[in-house]
C-alpha positions as CSV (number, residue, x, y, z in Angstrom):
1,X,110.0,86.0,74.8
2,X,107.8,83.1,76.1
3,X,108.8,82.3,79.7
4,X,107.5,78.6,81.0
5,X,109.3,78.6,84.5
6,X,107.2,79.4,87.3
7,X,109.1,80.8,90.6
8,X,107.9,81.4,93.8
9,X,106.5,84.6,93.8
10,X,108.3,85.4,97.3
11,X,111.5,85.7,95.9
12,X,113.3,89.1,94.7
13,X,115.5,89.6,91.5
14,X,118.6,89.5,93.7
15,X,119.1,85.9,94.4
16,X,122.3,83.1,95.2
17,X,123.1,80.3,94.1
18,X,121.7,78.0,97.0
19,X,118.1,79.7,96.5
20,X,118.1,79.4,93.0
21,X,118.5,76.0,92.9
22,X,116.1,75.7,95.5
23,X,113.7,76.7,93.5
24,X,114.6,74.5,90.7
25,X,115.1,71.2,92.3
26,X,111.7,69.9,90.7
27,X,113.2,69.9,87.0
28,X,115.3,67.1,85.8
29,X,118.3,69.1,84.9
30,X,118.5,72.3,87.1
31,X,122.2,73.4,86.2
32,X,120.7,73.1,82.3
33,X,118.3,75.2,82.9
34,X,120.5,77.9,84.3
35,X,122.5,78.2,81.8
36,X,119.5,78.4,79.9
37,X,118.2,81.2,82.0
38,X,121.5,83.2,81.1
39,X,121.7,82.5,77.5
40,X,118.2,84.3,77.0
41,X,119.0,87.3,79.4
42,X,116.4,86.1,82.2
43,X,118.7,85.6,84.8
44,X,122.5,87.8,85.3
45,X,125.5,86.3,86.7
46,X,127.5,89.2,88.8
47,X,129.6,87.3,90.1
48,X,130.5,83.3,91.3
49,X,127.1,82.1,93.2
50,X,125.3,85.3,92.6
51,X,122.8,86.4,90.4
52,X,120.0,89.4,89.4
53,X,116.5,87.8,87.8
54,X,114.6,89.2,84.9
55,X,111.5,91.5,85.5
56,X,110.2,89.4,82.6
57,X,110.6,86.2,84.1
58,X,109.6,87.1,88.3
59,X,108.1,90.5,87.8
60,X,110.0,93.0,90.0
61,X,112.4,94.9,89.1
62,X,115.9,94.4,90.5
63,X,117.3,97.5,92.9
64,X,120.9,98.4,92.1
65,X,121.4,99.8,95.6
66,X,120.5,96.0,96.9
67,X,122.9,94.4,94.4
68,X,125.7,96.8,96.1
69,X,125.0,95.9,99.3
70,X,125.1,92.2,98.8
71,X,127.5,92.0,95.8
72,X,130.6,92.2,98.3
73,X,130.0,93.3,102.1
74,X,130.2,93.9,104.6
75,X,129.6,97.0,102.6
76,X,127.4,100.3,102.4
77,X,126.8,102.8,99.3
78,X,128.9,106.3,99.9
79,X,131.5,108.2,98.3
80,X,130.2,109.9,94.7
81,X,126.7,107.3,94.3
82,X,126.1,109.2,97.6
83,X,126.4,112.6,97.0
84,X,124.5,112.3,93.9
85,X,121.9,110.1,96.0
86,X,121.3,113.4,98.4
87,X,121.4,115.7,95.2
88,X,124.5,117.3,96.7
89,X,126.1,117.4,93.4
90,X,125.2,118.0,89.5
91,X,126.2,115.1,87.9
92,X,124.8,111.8,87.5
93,X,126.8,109.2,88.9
94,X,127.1,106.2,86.5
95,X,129.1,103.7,89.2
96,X,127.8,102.5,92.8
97,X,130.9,103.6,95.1
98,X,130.1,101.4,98.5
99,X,133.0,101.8,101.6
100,X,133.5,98.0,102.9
101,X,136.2,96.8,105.7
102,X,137.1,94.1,103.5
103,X,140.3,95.3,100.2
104,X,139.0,97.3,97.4
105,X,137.6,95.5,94.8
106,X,135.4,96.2,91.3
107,X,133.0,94.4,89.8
108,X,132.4,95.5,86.0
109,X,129.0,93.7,85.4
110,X,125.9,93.7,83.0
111,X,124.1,96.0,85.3
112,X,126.6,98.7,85.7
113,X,130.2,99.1,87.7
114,X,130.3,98.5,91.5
115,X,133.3,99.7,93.2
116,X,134.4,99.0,96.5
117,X,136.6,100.9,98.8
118,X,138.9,99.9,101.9
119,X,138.3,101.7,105.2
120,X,139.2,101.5,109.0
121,X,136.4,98.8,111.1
122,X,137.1,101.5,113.6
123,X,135.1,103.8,111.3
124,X,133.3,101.3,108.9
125,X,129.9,101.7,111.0
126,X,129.6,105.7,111.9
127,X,126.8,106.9,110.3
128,X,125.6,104.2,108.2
129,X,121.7,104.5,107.4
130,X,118.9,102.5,106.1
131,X,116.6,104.2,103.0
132,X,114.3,102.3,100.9
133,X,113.9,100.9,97.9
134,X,110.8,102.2,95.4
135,X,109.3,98.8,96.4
136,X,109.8,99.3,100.2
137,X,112.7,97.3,100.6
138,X,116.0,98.8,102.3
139,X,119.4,98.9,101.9
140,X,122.7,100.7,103.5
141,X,123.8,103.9,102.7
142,X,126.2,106.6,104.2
143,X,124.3,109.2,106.1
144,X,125.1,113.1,104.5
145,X,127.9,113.7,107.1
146,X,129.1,110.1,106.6
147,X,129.6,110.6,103.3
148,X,131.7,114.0,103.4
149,X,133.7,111.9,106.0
150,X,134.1,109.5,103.4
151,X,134.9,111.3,101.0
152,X,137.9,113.2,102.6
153,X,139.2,110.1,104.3
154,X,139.4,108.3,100.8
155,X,139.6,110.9,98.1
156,X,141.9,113.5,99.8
157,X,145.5,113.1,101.2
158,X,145.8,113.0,105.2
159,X,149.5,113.6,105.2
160,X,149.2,117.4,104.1
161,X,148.3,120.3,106.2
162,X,145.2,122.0,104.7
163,X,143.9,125.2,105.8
164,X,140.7,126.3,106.9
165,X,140.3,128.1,103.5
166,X,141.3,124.7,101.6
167,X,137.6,123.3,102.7
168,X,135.4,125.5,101.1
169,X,137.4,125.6,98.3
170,X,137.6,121.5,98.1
171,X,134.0,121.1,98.5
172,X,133.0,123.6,96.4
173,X,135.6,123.3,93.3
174,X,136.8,120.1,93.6
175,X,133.6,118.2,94.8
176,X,131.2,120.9,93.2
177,X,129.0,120.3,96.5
178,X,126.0,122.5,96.6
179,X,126.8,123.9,100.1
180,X,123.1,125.4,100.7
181,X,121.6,121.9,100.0
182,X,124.1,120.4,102.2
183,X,123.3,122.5,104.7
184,X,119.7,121.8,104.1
185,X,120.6,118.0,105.0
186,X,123.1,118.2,107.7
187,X,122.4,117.4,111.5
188,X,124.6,118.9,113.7
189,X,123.9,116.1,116.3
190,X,125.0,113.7,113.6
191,X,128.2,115.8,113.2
192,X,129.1,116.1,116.7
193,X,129.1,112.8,117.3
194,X,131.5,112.0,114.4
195,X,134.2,114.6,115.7
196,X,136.1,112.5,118.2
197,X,136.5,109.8,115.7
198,X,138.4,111.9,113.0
199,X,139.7,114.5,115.4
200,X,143.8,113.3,114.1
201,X,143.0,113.4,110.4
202,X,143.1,116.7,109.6
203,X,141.1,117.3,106.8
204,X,138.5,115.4,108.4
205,X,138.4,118.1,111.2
206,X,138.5,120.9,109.4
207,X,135.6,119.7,107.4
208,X,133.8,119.0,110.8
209,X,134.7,122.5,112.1
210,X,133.7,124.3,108.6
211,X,130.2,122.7,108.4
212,X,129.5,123.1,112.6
213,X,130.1,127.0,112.2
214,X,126.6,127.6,110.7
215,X,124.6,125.0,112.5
């Protein structure tokens, strides 16, 4: 496909409205040529005032990771894009699971699902860690323990009373964790400073206590 619009070659795929017109306040009909942009599958509307650009028409290629982060935030990638980001589990995970303070939400677009989970501001910003993009950009992502925190504050029920057996048993058969490469990854500094902030949700702490014992 021919491609006559010249952008600034500052910009990245993940762009909003505002910049986007920016850069095409010199044509006579900007708004046209937006739409036009769409229609041949150079430019991806996620959502209202927010868009992903072709490789084809700025040549770079868009990070998913970014997307998440900017999509709907305050947010940071976690849950099941995050165990599968630290290889802590087999599969591959098709959607980007983020944790934001703001409600749930999804967002079923072009580029794949992003899904959006509700969690206490008390606890929104433990462990939340920078990593880069293949083209040395960064985004947010759950640190390792965050994640497991995560994970058992959103995915597993605080009202019961687990056991100490119940952990292994959850992260093992229910999360299919591979518990030598998360042990590989873990930083007992990082999970000692996480303890008084979970220390009345129980599954929390027992998940604490199970993963300190070997450290």
């Amino acid at each position: 496909m021919r491609v006559s619009l010249k952008l600034n070659s500052d910009l990245f795929p993940e762009i909003d409205y505002q910049a986007l017109m920016a850069e095409l306040h010199h044509l006579s009909h900007p708004r046209r040529k937006l739409k036009e942009l769409q229609n041949k599958g150079l430019l991806i509307r996620l959502k209202k005032g927010f868009y992903v650009l072709s490789s084809e028409l700025i040549g770079k290629e868009y990070s998913p990771e970014i997307v998440a982060n900017l999509l709907y935030g305050p947010s940071y990638l976690s849950l099941e894009y995050a165990l599968s980001y630290y290889h802590l589990i087999p599969e591959r995970v098709e959607h980007f699971t983020s944790v934001t303070t703001q409600k749930n939400k999804v967002f079923p677009t072009q580029l794949g699902h992003f899904i959006y989970q509700h969690i206490s501001p008390a606890l929104y910003p433990l462990g939340v860690t920078l990593q880069k993009t293949s083209d040395d950009r960064t985004f947010h992502i759950a640190s390792v323990e965050k994640t497991l925190m995560d994970v058992f504050t959103l995915r597993f029920n605080n009202s019961t009373l687990p056991k100490k057996d119940d952990v292994e048993m959850a992260l093992k058969e229910d999360l299919r964790i591979d518990l030598i490469e998360l042990k590989n990854q873990l930083s007992k500094e990082s999970l000692l400073k996480m303890k008084d902030h979970y220390k009345n949700r129980r599954w929390n702490r027992l998940v604490l206590e199970f993963l300190l014992e070997d450290l």
